[in-house]
ChimeraX commands (.cxc) that place a marker at each C-alpha (Angstrom):
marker #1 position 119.14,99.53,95.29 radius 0.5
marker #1 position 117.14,101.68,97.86 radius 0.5
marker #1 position 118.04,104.36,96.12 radius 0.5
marker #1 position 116.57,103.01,92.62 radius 0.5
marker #1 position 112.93,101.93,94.48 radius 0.5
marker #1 position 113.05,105.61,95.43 radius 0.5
marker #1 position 113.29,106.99,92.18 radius 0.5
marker #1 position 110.84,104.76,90.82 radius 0.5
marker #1 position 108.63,105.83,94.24 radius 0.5
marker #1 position 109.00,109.28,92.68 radius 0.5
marker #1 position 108.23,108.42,88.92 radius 0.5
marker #1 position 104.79,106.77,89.71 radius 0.5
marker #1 position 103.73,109.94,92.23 radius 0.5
marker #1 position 105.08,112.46,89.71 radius 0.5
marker #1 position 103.31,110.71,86.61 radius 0.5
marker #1 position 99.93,110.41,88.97 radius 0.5
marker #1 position 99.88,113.89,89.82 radius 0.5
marker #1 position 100.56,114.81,86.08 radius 0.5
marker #1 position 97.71,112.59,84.92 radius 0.5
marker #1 position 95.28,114.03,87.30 radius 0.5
marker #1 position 96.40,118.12,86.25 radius 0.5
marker #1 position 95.82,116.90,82.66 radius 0.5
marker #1 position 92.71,115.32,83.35 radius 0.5
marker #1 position 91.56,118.29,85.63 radius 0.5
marker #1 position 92.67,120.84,82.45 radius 0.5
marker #1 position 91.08,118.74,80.13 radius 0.5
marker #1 position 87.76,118.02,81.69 radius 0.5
marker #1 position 87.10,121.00,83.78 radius 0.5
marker #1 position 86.35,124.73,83.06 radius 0.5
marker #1 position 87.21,125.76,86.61 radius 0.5
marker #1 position 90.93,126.31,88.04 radius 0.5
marker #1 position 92.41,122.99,89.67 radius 0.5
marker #1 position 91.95,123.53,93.40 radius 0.5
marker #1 position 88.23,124.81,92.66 radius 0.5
marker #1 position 87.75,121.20,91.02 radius 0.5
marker #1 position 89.97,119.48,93.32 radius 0.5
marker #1 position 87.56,121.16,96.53 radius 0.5
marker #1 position 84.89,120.44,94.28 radius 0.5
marker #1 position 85.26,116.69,93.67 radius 0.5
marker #1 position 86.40,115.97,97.34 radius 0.5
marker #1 position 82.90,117.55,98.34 radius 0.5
marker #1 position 81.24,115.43,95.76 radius 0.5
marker #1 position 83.39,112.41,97.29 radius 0.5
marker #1 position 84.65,111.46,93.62 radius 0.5
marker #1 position 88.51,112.63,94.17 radius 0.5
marker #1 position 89.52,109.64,94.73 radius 0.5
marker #1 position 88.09,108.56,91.16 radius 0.5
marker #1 position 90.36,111.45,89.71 radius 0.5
marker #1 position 93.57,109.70,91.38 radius 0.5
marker #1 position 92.46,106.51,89.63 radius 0.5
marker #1 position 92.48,107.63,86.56 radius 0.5
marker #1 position 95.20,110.16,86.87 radius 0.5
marker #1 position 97.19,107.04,87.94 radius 0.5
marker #1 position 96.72,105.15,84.73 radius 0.5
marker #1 position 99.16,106.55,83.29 radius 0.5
marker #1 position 101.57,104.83,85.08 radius 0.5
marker #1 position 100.63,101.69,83.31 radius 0.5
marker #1 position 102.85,102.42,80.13 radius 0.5
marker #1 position 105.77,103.84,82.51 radius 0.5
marker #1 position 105.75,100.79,84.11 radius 0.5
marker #1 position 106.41,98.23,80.86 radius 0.5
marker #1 position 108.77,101.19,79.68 radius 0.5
marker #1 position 110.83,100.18,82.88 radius 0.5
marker #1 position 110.14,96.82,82.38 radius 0.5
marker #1 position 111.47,96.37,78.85 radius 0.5
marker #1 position 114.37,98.13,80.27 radius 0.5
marker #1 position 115.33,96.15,82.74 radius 0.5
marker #1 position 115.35,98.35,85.29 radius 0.5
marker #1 position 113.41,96.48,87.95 radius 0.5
marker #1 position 114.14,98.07,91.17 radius 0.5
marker #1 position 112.35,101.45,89.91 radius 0.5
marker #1 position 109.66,98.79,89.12 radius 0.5
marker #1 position 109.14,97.89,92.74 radius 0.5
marker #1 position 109.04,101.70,93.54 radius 0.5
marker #1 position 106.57,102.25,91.25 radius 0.5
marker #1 position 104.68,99.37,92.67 radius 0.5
marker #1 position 105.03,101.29,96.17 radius 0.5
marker #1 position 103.44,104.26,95.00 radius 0.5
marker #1 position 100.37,103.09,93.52 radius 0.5
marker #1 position 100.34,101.03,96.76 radius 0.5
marker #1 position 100.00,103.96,98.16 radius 0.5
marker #1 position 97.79,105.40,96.10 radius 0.5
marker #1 position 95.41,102.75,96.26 radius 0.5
marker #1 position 95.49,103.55,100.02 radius 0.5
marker #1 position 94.73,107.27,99.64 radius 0.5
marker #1 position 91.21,106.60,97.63 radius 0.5
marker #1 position 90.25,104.36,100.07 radius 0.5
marker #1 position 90.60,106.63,102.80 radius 0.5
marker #1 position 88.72,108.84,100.54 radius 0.5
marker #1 position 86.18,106.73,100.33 radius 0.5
marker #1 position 85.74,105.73,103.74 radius 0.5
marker #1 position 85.45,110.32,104.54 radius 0.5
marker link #1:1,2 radius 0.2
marker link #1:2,3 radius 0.2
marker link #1:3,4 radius 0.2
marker link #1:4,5 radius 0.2
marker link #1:5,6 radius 0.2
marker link #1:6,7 radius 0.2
marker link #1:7,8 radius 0.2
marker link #1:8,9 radius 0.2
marker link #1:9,10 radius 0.2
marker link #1:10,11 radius 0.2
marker link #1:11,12 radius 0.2
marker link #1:12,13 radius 0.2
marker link #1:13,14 radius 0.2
marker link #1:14,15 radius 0.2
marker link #1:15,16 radius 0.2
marker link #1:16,17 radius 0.2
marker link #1:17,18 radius 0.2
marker link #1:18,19 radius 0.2
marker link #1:19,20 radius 0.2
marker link #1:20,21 radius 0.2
marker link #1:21,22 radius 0.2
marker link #1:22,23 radius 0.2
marker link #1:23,24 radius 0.2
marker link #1:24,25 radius 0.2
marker link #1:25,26 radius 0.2
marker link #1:26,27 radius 0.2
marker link #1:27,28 radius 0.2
marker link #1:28,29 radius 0.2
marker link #1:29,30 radius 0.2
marker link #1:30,31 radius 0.2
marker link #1:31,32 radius 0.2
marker link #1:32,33 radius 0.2
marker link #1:33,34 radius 0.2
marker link #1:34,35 radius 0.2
marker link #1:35,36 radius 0.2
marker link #1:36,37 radius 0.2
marker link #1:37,38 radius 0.2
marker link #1:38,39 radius 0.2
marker link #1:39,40 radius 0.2
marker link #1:40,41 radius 0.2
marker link #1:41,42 radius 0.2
marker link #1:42,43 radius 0.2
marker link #1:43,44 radius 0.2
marker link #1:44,45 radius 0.2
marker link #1:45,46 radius 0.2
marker link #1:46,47 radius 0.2
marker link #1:47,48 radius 0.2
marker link #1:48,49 radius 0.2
marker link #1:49,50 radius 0.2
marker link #1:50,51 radius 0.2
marker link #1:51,52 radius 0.2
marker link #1:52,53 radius 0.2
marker link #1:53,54 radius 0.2
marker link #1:54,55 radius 0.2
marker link #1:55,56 radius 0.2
marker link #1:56,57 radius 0.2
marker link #1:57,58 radius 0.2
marker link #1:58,59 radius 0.2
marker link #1:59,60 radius 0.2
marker link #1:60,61 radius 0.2
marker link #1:61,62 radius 0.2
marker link #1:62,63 radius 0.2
marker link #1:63,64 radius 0.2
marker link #1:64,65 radius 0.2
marker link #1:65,66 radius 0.2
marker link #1:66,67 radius 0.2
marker link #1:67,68 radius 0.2
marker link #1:68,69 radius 0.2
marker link #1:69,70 radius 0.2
marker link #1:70,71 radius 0.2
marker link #1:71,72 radius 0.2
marker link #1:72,73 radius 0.2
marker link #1:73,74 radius 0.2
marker link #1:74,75 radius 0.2
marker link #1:75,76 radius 0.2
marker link #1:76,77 radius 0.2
marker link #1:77,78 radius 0.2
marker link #1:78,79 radius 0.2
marker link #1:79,80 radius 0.2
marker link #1:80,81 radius 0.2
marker link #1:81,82 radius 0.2
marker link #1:82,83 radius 0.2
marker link #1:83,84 radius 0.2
marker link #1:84,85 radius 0.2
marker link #1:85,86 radius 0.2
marker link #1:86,87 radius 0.2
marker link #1:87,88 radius 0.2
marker link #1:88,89 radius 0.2
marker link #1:89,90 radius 0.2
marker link #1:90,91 radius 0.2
marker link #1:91,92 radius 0.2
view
């Protein structure tokens, strides 16, 4: 059971930081830790982990529809978390 949350902990940060490389490839000219220095100066990093993190919304009815609901509740954890990482970003 622990063990299942965990994975699911894992999914959601691996698919976040997925969705924000894509987004930075897509989007920017520059390499990724140029725009990722570049955004956290501009304060809008945290705006990049948003929408890097949306792609955890079709992961999570994937899981759903599969009954697997203990890697639900990890992926629930890690946009938790994630939600508490902007907003320390916001408050720097």
């Amino acid at each position: 059971m622990v063990k299942e949350k965990l994975i699911g902990f894992v999914f959601g940060i691996t698919a976040t930081l997925a969705g924000i490389i894509f987004f930075t490839i897509i989007f920017s000219p520059e390499s990724i830790s140029y725009s990722m220095k570049s955004l956290f100066i501009q304060k809008r990093l945290g705006a990049l982990i948003s929408i890097g993190s949306l792609i955890n919304i079709p992961l999570f009815f994937v899981l759903l529809k599969f009954n697997k609901i203990n890697y639900t509740y990890g992926l629930i954890l890690s946009l938790l978390l994630l939600v508490f990482i902007v907003a320390v970003l916001k408050i720097l």
